[in-house]
C-alpha positions in Angstrom: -3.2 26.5 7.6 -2.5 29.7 5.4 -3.6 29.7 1.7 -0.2 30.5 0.7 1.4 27.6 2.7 -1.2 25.0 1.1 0.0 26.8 -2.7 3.8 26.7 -1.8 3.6 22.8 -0.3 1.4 22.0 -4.1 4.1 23.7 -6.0 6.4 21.5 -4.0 5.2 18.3 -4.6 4.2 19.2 -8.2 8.3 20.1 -8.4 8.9 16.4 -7.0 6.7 14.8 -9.3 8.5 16.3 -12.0 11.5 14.9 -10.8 10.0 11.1 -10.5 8.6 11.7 -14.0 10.9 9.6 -15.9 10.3 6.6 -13.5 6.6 6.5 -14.3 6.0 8.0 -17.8 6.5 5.3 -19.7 3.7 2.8 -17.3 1.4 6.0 -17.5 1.7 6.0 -21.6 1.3 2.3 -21.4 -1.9 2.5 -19.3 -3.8 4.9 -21.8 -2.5 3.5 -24.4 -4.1 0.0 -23.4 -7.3 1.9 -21.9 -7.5 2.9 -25.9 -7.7 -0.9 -27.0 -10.0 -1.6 -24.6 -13.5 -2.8 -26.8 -10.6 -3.6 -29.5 -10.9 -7.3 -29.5 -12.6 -7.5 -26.3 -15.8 -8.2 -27.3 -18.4 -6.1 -28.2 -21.5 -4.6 -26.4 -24.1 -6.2 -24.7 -27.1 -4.0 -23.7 -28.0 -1.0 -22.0 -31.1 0.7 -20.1 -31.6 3.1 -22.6 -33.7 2.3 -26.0 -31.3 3.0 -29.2 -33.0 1.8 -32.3 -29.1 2.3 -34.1 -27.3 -1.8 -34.4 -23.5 -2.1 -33.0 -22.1 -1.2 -35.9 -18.2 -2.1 -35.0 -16.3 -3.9 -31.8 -14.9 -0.5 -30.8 -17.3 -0.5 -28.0 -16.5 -1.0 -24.4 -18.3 -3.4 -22.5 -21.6 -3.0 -21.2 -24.5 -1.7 -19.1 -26.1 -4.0 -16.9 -29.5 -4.2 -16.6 -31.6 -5.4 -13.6 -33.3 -8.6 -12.9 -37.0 -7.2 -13.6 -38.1 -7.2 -17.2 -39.2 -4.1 -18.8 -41.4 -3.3 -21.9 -38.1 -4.9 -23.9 -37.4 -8.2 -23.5 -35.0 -9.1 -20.9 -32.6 -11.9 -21.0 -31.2 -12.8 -18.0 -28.2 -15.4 -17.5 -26.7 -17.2 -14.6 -23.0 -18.0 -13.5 -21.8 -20.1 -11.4 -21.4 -18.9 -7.5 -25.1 -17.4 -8.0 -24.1 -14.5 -10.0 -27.1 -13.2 -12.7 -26.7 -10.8 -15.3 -29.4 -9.2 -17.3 -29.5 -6.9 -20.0 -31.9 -5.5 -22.5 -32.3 -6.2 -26.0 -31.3 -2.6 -26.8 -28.0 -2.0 -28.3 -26.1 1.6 -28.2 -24.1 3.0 -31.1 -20.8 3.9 -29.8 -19.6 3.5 -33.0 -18.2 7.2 -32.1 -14.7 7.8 -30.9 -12.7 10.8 -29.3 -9.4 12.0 -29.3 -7.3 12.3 -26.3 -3.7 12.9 -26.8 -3.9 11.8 -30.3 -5.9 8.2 -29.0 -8.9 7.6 -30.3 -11.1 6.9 -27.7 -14.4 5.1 -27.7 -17.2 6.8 -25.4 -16.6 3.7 -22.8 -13.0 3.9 -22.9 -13.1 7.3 -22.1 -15.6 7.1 -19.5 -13.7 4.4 -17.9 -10.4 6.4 -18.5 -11.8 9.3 -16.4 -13.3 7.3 -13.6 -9.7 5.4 -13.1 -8.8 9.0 -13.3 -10.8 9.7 -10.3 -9.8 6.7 -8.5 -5.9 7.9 -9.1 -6.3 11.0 -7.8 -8.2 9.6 -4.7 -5.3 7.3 -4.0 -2.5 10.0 -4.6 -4.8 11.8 -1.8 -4.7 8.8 0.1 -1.0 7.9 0.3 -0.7 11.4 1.1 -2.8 11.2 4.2 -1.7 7.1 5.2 2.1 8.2 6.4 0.9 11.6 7.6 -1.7 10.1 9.9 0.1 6.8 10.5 3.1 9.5 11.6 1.1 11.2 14.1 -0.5 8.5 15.5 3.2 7.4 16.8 4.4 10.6 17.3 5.8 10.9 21.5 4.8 14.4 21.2 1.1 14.7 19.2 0.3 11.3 19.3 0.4 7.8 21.3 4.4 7.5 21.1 5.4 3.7 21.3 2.4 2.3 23.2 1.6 -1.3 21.5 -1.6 -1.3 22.6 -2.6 2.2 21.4 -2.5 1.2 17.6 -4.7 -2.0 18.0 -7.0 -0.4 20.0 -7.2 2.3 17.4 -7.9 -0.2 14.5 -11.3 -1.5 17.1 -13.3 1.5 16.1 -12.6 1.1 12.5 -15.8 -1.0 12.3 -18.0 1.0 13.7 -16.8 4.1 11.7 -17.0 2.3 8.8 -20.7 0.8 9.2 -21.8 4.9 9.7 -20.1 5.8 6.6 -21.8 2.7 4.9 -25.3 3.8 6.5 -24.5 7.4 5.2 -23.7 5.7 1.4 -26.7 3.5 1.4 -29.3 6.3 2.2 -28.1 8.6 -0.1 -27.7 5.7 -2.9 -31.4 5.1 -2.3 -32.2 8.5 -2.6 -29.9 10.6 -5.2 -28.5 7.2 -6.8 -25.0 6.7 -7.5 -23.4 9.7 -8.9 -24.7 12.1 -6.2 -23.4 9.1 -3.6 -20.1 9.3 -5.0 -19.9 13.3 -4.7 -21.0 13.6 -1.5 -19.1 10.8 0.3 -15.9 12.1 -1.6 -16.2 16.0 -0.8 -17.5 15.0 2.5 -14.1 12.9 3.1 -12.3 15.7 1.6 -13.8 18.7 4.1 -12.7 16.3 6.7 -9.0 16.2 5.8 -8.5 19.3 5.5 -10.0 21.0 8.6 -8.3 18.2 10.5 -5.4 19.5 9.1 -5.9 22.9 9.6 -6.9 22.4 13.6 -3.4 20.3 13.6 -1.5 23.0 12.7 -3.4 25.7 14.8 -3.0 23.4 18.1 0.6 22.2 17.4 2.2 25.7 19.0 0.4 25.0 21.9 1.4 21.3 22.6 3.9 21.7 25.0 2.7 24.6 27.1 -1.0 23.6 27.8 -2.3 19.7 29.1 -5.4 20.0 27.9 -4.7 21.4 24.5 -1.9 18.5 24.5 -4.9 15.7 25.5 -7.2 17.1 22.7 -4.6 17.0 19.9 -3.7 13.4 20.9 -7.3 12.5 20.7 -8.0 14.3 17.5 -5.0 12.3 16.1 -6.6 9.2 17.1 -10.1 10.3 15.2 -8.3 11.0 12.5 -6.4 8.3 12.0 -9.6 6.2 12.3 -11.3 7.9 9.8 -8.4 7.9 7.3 -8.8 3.8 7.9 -12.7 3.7 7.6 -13.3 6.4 4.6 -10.3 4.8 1.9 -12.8 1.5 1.0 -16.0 3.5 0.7 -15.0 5.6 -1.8 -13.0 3.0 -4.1 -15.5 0.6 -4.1 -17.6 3.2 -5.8 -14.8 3.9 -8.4 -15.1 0.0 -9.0 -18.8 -0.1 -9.3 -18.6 2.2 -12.0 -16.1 0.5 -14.0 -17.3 -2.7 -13.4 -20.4 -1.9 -14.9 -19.2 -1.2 -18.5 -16.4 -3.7 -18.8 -17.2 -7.3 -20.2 -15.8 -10.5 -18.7 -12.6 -10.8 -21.0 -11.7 -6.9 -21.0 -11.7 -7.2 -17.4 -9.4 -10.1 -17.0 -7.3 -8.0 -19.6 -7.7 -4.2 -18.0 -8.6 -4.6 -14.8 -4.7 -4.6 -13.8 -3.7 -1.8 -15.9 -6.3 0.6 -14.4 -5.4 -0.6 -11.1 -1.7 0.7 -12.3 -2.7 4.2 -12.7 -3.5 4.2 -9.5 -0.2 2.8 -8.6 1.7 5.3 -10.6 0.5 7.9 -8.1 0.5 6.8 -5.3 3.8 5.9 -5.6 4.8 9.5 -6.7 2.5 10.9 -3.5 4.5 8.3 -0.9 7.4 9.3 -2.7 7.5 13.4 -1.7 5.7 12.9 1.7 9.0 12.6 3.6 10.4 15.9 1.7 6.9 18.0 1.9 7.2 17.0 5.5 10.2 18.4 6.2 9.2 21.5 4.4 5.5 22.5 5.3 5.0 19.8 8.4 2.3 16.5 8.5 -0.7 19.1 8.6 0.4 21.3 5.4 0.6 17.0 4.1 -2.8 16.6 5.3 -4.1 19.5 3.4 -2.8 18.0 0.2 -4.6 15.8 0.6 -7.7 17.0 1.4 -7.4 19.3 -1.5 -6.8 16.5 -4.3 -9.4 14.2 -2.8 -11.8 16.8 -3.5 -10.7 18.0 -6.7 -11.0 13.8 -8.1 -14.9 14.8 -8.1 -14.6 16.2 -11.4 -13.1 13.4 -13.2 -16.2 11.0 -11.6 -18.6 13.6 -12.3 -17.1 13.3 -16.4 -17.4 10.1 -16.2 -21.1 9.5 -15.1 -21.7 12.7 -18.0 -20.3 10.6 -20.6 -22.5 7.4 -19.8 -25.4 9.4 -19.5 -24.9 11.2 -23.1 -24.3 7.4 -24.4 -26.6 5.7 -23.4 -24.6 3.6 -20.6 -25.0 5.2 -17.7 -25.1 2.6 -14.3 -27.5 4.9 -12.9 -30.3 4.7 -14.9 -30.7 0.8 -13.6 -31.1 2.4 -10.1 -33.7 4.7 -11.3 -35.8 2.7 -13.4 -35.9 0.3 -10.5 -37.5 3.2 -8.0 -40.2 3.8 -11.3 -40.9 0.7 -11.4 -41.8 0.8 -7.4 -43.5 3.4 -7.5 -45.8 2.0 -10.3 -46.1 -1.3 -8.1 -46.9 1.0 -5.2 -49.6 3.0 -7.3 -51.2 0.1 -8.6 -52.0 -1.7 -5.5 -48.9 -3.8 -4.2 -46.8 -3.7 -1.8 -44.1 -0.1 -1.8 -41.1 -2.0 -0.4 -38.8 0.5 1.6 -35.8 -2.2 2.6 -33.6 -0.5 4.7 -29.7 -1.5 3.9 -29.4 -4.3 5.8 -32.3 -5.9 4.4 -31.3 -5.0 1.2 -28.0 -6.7 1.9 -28.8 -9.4 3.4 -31.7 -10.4 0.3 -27.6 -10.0 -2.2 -25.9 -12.2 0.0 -28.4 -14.6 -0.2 -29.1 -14.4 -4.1 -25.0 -14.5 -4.6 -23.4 -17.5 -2.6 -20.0 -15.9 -4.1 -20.5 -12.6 -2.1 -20.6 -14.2 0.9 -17.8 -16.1 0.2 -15.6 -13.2 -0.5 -16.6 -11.3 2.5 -15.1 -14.3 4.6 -12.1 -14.5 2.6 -11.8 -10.7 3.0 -12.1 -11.0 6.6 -8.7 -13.3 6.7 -7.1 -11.6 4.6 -7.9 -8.2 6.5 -6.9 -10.0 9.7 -3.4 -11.4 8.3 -2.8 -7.6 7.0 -3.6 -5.8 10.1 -0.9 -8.4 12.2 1.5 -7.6 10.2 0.9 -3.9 9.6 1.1 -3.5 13.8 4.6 -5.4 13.3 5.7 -3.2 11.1 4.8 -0.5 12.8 6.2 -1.4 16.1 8.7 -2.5 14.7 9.6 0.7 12.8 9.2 2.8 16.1 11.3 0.8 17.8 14.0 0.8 14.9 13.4 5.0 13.8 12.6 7.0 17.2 12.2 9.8 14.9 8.9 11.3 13.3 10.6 13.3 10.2 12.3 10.5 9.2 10.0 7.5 10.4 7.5 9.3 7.9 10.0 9.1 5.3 10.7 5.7 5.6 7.1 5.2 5.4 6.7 7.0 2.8 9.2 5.4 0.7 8.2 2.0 2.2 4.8 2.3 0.6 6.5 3.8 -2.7 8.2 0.5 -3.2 5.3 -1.3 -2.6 3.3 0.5 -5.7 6.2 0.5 -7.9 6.1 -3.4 -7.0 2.6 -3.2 -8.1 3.2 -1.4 -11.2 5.6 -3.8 -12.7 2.7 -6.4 -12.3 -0.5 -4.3 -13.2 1.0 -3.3 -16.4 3.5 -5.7 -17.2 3.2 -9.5 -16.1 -0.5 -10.1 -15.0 -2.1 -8.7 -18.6 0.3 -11.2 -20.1 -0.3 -14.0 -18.0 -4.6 -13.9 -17.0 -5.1 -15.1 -20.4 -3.2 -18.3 -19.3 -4.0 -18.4 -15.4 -6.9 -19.1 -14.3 -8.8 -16.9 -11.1 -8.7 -20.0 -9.1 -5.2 -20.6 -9.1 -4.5 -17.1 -8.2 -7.2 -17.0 -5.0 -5.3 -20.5 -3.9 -1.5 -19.2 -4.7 -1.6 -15.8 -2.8 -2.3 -17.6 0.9 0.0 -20.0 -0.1 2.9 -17.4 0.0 2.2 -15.6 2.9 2.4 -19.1 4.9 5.7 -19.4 3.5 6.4 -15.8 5.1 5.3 -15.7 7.8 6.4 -19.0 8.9 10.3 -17.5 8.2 8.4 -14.6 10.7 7.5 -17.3 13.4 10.8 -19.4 13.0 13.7 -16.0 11.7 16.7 -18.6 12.4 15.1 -20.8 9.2 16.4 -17.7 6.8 19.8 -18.5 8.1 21.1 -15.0 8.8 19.1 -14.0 11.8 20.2 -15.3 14.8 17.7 -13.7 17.1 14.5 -14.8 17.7 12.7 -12.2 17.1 12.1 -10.8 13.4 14.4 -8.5 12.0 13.1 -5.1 10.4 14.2 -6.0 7.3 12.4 -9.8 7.5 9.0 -7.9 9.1 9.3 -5.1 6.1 9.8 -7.8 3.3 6.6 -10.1 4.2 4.5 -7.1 4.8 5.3 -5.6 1.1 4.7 -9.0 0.3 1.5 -8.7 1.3 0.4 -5.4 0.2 1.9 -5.8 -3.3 -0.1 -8.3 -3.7 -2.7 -6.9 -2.6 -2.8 -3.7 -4.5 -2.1 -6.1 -7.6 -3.3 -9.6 -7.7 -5.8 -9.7 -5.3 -7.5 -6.3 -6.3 -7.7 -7.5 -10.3 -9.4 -11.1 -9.1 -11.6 -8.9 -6.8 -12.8 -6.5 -9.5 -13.0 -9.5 -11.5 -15.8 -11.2 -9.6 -18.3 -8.2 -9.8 -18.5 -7.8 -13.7 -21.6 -10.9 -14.3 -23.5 -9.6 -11.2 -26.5 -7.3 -11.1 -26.6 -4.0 -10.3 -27.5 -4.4 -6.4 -24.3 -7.0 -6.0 -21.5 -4.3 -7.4 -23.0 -1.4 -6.1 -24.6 -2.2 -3.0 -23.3 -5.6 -1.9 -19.9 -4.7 -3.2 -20.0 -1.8 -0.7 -21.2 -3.8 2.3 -18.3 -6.3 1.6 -15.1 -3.3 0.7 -16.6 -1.6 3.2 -17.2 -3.6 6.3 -15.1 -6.5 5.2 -12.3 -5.1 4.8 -13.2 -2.9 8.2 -14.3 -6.1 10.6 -11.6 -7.9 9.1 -8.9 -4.8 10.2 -11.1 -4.2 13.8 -11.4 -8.3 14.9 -7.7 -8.8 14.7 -7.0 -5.8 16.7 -9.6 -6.3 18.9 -8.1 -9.8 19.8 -4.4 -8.2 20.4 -6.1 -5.4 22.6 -8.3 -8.2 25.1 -4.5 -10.5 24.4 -2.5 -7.5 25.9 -5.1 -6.7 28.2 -5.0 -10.6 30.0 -1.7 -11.5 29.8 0.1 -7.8 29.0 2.7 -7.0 26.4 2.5 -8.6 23.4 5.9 -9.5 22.0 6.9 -9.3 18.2 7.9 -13.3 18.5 4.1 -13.9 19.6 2.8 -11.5 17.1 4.8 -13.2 14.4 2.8 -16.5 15.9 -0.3 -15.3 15.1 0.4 -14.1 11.5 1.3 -17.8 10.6 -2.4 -18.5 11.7 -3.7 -16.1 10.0 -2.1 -17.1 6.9 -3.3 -20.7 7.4 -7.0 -19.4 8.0 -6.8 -17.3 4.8 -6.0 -19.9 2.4 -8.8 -21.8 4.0 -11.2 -19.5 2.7 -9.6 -18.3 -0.5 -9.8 -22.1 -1.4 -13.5 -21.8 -0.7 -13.9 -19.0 -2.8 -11.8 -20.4 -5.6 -14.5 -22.8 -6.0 -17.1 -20.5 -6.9 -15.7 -18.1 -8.8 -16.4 -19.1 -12.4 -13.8 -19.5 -14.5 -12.6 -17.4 -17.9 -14.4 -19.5 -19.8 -17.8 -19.6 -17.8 -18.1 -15.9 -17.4 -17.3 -15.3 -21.2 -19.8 -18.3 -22.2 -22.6 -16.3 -20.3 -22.0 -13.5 -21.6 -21.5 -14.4 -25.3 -25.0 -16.0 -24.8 -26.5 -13.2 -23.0 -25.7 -11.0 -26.3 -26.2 -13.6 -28.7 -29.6 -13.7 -27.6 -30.0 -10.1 -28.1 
């Protein structure tokens, strides 16, 4: 793809953006606005890895550092949750009495460092909902991809797994090694190269489709791969977004903020799925693809800030990671035993410390499952319905726009409001709850009264699966966020990886391995059978989302700890 062609399809969708402006200004302002309170009645800071001999002079700070379990030559206080989560911190305080101002906000160093990395995290999902309809468009496409075959998309989703555990592998050596910053860069530019020579090979085979077999066979494969990496990358970078955040936000700011960050990344996401049917049209899925590529790598910056402004304040995640190789080196030096755990060890020793971790990565898995049934619905579904590729994208694309606008409304207007008042618990129980309700009306249409087929209608199939995602780029992402903030550093940035990564992943690659060995036995699949399934799936998720719901702790436990983790500071 031509420089000039990549500038002209930018200045495109910055054109479009403009034009959506109005519909997302006034949730962007809101979000900085309430990612300048953050630390403002939220409690102040607990400790950090770094010595400061300067008191907390004011409750402008944001959050916290966490510190490890391992005491160091200050005294270490270390408090327990329930669900087996432990948090430690130093008796070191930070000044961060400081503030900066951005756009006329006056910004505390934490707010701004968590401002940049949900920055970051925007950007990566602007990239992301960029790439999802341009790959999930090719995939179906008669002519580059696998056209209407049912069995081609579940088979697809098999292999996420497996992609996904390499990435992981990939994350977790260079963790150990460079530490998280350098983890972050390299997985993210890494992703980024990917996109857009996949995009550029795209458009260089795409005259040649129709003339030449074999150049037809490798394009269709090369769809396939990329579509499969598109899947397995999106987790492994956004977990590490998370991590970050996690790690200087206390209990209450989270319940509080934890939404409105996760709006920002709603707001543009919604303006990428927004312009992907018209950039399409204009410049073709590869020239979308490239886009993507391009602002994937360019989120770098914003992470790279980020980490910069911990590090100059004392705050920075990373230094936990480091002090920890130190101190086994010295153990090493002195005599005992250098312990070189590889990443499943490693993993496995978290899951075993944190009951809740392991309880989460089960409910993940349902919930993975229940989302991938009714994503091959929908898909099916909207090939069936929209034979076209220009405008199946577009629907797509303004399918998924709906969804984050959906989201939006919630992140920044009714869950801040109401998580001072609803307890995690409640939520984790209520979201299965609705999905059984849905997908029953998909298992039995005729119960809505206005189908009288008995198969699912688009517009029934569409409706449970924005159900879904909405409230899974909302609800279910805050009270995921949520659970990380009292653990140490190896549960949100190593065991939080393990479970975004290959959770989500297994989750997505064991319900479409069981359609693919289903069609394989007994042959095509119908969408009344599918619709079947999903009510199982629904059932099996609230069984472990009730599980879960009994170890998170509640608003008041995790704030208790805390407050006694710094008032013995």
């Amino acid at each position: 793809m031509r420089p000039s062609t990549l500038m002209a399809a930018l200045a495109a969708l910055s054109s479009h953006r403009t034009s959506l402006a109005h519909q997302h200004t006034q949730y962007t302002s809101l979000g900085i606005r309430q990612m300048a309170l953050i630390g403002r009645g939220g409690g102040s800071s607990g400790g950090s890895c770094k010595k400061s001999t300067s008191p907390v002079k004011n409750d402008l700070q944001l959050g916290t550092s966490h510190d490890d379990d391992v005491p160091t030559s200050t005294s270490a206080i270390t408090t327990s949750v329930r669900g087996g989560a432990v948090r430690s911190a130093n008796s070191n305080n930070n000044d961060n009495s400081k503030t900066i101002s951005i756009l006329g906000i006056r910004l505390t160093p934490r707010a701004l460092a968590t401002l940049s990395m949900a920055t970051c995290m925007s950007l990566h999902y602007l990239a992301y909902s960029l790439a999802r309809p341009a790959t999930m468009t090719l995939f179906t496409s008669s002519r580059l991809g696998f056209g209407n075959s049912v069995s081609a998309y579940p088979f697809a989703m098999t292999f996420i797994s497996p992609v996904s555990f390499v990435l992981l592998l990939f994350y977790g050596s260079v963790l150990n090694s460079c530490g998280p910053l350098m983890a972050l860069k390299y997985t993210t530019i890494g992703c980024s190269v990917i996109l857009t020579l996949a995009s550029v090979v795209i458009a260089k085979l795409d005259p040649y489709v129709d003339t030449d077999p074999n150049i037809a066979t490798m394009t269709k494969y090369l769809v396939g791969t990329l579509f499969i990496f598109r899947e397995s990358y999106v987790q492994l970078i956004t977990s590490q977004h998370w991590s970050f955040i996690s790690s200087v936000l206390t209990p209450s700011q989270s319940s509080r903020w934890f939404a409105p960050i996760s709006g920002l990344t709603s707001v543009t996401s919604a303006v990428a799925a927004m312009g992907v049917g018209k950039l399409s049209e204009l410049w073709g899925l590869s020239g979308v693809l490239g886009m993507a590529g391009l602002v994937l790598g360019g989120s770098v910056i914003f992470g790279e800030f980020a980490y910069d402004v911990a590090e100059k304040n004392g705050f920075n995640p990373a230094d936990e990671h480091f002090r920890k190789k130190e101190q086994t080196k010295l153990r090493a030096k002195n005599g005992g035993e250098d312990q070189h755990d590889n990443l499943i060890a490693k993993a496995r020793d978290v899951f075993a410390r944190v009951p809740t971790l392991w309880a989460l990565f089960c409910e993940i898995l349902a919930c993975q499952g229940l989302s991938t049934l009714l994503n091959v619905l929908c898909v099916t579904k909207v090939s069936e319905v929209i034979p076209d590729d220009t405008e199946r994208a577009g629907w797509m694309g303004k399918f998924f726009a709906t969804i984050n606008v959906l989201s939006c409304v919630l992140q920044f207007g009714i869950l801040p409001a109401t998580s001072s008042y609803i307890e995690p618990s409640a939520l984790w129980k209520g979201m299965p709850m609705v999905m059984m309700i849905m997908t029953c009306l998909l298992a039995f249409p005729k119960l809505t009264g206005i189908s009288r087929s008995s198969d699912p209608s688009l517009n029934l199939i569409a409706s449970a699966f924005l159900v879904m995602k909405t409230m899974e780029f909302s609800v279910r992402r805050m009270l995921d966020e949520m659970v990380y903030v009292p653990l140490d550093y190896e549960s949100r940035f190593l065991g939080k990886e393990v479970i975004g990564v290959l959770g989500y992943r297994f989750g997505k690659s064991a319900a479409s391995l069981a359609l693919s060995a289903l069609t394989s036995s007994f042959g095509t699949i119908g969408l009344r059978e599918l619709s079947y399934f999903t009510t199982g799936a629904a059932t099996l998720w609230f069984g472990t989302a009730w599980r879960l719901s009994t170890l998170v702790p509640t608003r008041a436990e995790a704030e208790e700890a805390y407050q006694k983790m710094k008032k013995d500071n």
